[in-house]
C-alpha positions in Angstrom: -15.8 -2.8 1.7 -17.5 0.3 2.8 -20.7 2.2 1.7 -20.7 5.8 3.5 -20.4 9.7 2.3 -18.4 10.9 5.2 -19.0 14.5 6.9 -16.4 15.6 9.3 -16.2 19.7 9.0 -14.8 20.0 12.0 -12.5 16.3 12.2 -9.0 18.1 11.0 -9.0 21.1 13.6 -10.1 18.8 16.4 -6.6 16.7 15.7 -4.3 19.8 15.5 -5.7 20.9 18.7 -5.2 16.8 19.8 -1.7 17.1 18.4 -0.5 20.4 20.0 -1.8 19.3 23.3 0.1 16.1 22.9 3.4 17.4 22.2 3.4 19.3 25.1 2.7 16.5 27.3 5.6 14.7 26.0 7.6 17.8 26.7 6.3 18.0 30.6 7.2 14.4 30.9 10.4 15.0 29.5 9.8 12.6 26.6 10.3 13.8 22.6 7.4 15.7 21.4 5.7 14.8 18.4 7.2 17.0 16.3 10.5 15.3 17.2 8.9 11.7 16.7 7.5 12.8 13.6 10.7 14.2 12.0 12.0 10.8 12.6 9.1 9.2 10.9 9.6 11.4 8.0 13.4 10.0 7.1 12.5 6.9 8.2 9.1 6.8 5.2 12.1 8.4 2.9 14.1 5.7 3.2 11.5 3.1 2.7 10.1 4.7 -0.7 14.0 5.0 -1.7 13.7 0.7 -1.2 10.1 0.5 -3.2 11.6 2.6 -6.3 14.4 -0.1 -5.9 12.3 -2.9 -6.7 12.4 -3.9 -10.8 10.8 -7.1 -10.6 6.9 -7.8 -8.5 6.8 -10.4 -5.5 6.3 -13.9 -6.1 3.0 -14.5 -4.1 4.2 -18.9 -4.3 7.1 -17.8 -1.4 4.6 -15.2 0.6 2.9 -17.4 3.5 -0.5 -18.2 2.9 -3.0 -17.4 6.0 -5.9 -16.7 4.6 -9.0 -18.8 4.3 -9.9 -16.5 1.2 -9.1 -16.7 -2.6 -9.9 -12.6 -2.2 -10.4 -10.0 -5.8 -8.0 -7.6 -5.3 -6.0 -9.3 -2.4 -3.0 -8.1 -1.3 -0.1 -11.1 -0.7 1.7 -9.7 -3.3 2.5 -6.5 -1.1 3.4 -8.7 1.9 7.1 -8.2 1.9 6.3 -4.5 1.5 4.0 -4.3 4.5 6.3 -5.5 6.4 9.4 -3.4 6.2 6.8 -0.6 6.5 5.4 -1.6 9.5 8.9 -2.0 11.1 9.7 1.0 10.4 8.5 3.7 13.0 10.4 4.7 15.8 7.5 3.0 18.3 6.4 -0.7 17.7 3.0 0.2 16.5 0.3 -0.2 19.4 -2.4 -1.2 16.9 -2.2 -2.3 13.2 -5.8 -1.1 11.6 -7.2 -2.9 8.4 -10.6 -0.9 8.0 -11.5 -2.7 4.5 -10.3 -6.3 5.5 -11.5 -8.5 2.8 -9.1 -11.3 2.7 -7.0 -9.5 5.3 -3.6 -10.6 4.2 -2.1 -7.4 5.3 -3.6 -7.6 9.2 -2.9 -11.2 9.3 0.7 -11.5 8.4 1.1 -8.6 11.2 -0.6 -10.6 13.6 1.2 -13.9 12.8 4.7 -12.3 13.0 4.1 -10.2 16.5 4.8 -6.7 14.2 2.3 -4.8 16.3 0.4 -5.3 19.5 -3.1 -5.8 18.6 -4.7 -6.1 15.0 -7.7 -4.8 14.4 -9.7 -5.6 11.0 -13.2 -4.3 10.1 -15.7 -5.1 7.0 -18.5 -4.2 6.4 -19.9 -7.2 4.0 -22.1 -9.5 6.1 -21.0 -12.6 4.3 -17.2 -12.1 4.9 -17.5 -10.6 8.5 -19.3 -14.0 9.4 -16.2 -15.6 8.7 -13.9 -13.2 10.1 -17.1 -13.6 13.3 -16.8 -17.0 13.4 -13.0 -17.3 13.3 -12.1 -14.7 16.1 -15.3 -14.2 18.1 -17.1 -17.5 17.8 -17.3 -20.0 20.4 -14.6 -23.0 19.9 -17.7 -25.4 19.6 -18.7 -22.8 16.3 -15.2 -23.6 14.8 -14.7 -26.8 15.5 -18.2 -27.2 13.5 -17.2 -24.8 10.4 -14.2 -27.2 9.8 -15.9 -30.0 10.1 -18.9 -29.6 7.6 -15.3 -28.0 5.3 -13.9 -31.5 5.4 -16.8 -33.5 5.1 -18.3 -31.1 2.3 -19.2 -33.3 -0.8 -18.2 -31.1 -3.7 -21.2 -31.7 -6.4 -22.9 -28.9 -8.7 -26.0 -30.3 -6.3 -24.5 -30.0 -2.7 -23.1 -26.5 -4.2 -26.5 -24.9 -5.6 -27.8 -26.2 -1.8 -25.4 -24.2 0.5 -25.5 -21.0 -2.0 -29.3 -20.9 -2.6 -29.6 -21.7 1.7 -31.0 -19.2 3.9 -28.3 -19.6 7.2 -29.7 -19.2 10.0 -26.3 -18.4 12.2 -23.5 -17.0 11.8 -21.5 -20.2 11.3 -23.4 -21.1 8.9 -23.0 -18.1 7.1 -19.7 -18.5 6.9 -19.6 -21.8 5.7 -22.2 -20.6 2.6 -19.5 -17.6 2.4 -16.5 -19.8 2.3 -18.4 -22.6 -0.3 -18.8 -19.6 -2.5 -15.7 -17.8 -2.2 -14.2 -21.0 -3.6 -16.7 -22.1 -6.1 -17.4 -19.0 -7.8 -15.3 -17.9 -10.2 -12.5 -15.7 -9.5 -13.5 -15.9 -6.1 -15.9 -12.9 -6.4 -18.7 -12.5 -3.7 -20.8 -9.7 -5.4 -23.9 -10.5 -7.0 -23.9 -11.8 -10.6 -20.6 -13.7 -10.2 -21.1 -17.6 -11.9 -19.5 -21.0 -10.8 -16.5 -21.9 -12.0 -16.5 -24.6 -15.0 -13.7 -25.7 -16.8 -11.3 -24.1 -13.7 -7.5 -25.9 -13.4 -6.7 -28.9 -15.7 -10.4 -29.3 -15.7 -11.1 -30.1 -12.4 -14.6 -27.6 -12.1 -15.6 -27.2 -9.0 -12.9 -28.8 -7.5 -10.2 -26.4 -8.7 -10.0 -24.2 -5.5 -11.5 -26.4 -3.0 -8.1 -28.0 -0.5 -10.6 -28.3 2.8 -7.5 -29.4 4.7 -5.7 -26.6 4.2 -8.8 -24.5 4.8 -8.8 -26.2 7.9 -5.1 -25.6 9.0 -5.6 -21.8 8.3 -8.7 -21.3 10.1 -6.9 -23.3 13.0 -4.0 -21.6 12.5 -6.3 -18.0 12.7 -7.9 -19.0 15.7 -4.7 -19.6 17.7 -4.2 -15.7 17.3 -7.8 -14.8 18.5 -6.5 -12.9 21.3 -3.9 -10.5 19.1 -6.7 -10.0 16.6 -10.1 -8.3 17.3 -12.6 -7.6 14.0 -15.5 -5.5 14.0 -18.5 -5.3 11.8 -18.3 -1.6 11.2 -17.9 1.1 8.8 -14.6 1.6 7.8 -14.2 5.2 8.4 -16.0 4.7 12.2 -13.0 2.3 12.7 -10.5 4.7 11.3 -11.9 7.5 13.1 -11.9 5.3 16.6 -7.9 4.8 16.2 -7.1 8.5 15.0 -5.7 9.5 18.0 -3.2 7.1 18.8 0.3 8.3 17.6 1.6 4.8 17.4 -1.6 3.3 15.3 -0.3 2.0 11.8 -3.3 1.9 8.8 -3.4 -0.3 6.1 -6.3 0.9 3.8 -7.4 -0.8 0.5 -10.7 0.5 -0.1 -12.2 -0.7 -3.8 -10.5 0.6 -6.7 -13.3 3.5 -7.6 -11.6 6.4 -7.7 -11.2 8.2 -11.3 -13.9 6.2 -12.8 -12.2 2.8 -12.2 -15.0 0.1 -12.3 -13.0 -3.2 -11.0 -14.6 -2.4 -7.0 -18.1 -2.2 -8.7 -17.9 -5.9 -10.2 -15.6 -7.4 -7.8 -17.7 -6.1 -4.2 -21.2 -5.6 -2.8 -20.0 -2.4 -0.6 -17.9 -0.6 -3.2 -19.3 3.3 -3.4 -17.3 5.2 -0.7 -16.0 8.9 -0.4 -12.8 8.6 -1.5 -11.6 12.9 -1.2 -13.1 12.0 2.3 -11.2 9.0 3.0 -7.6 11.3 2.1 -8.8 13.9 4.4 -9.3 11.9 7.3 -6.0 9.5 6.5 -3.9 12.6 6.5 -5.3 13.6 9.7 -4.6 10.7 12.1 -2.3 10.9 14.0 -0.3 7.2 13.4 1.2 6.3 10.0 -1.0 5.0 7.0 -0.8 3.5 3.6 -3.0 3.6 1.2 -3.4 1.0 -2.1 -4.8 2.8 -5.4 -4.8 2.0 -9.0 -2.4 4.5 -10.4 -5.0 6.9 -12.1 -4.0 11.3 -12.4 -7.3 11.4 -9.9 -5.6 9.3 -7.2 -2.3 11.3 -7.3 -4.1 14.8 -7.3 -5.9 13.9 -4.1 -2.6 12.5 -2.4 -0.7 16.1 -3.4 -4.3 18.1 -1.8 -3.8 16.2 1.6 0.0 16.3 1.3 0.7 12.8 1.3 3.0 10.5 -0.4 3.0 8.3 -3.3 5.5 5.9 -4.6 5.1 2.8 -7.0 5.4 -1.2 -6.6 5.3 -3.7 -9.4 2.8 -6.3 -9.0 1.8 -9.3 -11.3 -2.1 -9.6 -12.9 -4.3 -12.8 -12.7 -2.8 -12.6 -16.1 0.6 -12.3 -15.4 1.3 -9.0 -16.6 3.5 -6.8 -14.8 1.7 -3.3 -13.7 2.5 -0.9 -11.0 0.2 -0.3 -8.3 0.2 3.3 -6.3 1.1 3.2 -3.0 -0.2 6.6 -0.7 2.0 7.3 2.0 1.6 9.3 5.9 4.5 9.3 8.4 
């Protein structure tokens, strides 16, 4: 998640001028301008909000492969399927798929997995999930091999628990074991401050509930496979966006924390959860590639998407709770 009150006076002419200049490049070179390309784009992100206001019933997460080594607040496997007939959808394979508030990266990591573009790029800005993310895709082999083995050999007790979670790690492997111990010991899987063990958990199991280290194993394995489609960076999430506006054949998926129109879920759920968000529609209707954005469905949300003239269109998704609520998707060709 991201902390930063974003200034960019001059961002928005500086990519007209970019645009302007590009579509006459295409033109010399006898290829479709941007204009062209981006007429197509428009039908094409019609067609695909005509599918999303098709869909009665939400996803069922059981039948959505699993690839992350997170149980993540706010993750987004339910909007895999979605995802993915949006990323397919341009009239260029996207060069780069950008997820600038990773967190559990579902999104980024289903691209990656299934070839959809040709480099994934996922930022964080949380020091205790980018030393998984680190360790995963920019660690040594000798650094993973050594996260999944203290995974499997892990003794889960109240004891060895309170040990790794009151530890001071001293590496960034070791971080990211302390991460991963309590992303799946805490409850709900929260990372913030103030977030308690779990007790009672499934069929009173405690502790236990969350904790498969084999399949944590198989997914970071699984992860690392991909290192070289997937690069992550430590960053800011609008210095990542901002790195990638250019490109007319980028695709961003952005789910910053749900903040905007006094919405207080981000606050509990994540340590970096303040951000600009009238900022973060300014610069997402600037770049130059295609972009969806995730929101709570608030009046706030949709006033800011019709200022920056972008799209909105619903999709049903199912609560911790199992109630059915519609989540707001904010769309750019």
């Amino acid at each position: 998640m991201s902390l930063r009150l974003h200034e960019s006076c001059c961002f928005q002419c500086a990519e007209e001028l970019a645009v302007d200049r590009g579509a006459l490049a295409g033109v010399r070179l006898g290829q479709k301008p941007d204009s062209m390309i981006g007429q197509t784009r428009i039908g094409a992100l019609a067609a695909f909000v005509e599918q999303l206001r098709d869909k009665q019933s939400p996803t069922n997460v059981a039948q959505v492969r699993q690839l992350s080594p997170f149980r993540y607040p706010g993750g987004k496997t339910w909007l895999v399927p979605e995802v993915r007939k949006w990323v397919t959808t341009p009239v260029r394979a996207p060069s780069v798929f950008v997820e600038p508030f990773a967190g559990g990266a579902m999104a980024g990591l289903t691209v990656a997995a299934e070839s959809l573009a040709d480099h994934v790029v996922l930022s964080e800005l949380d020091d205790d999930v980018a030393a998984v993310w680190q360790t995963v895709f920019s660690g040594t082999d000798s650094d993973v091999r050594w996260l999944c083995e203290r995974i499997v050999s892990f003794d889960v007790t109240l004891g060895n628990v309170r040990e790794v979670l009151d530890g001071a790690p001293i590496s960034c492997k070791s971080r990211a074991f302390r991460t991963i111990i309590k992303n799946r010991m805490q409850r709900g899987g929260i990372l913030a401050a103030g977030a308690g063990l779990i007790k009672e958990g499934e069929n009173g199991r405690g502790l236990l509930s969350r904790w498969y280290p084999e399949t944590l194993v198989k997914r970071i394995l699984a992860l690392r496979s991909m290192r070289e489609r997937v690069s992550f960076e430590h960053k800011d999430a609008f210095a990542v966006i901002e790195a990638y506006a250019n490109d007319p054949d980028a695709v961003f998926f952005v789910d910053p924390p749900y903040t905007a129109g006094g919405k207080n879920a981000g606050k509990r759920l994540y340590t970096h959860n303040q951000i600009d968000h009238e900022c973060l529609f300014a610069l997402m209707a600037s770049v130059r590639g295609a972009a969806m954005m995730t929101y709570d469905d608030v009046p706030e949300v949709r006033a800011m998407a019709e200022r920056h003239g972008l799209r909105t269109a619903l999709v049903p998704m199912k609560t911790t709770h199992h109630a059915v609520v519609q989540e707001l998707l904010v769309l750019k060709p």
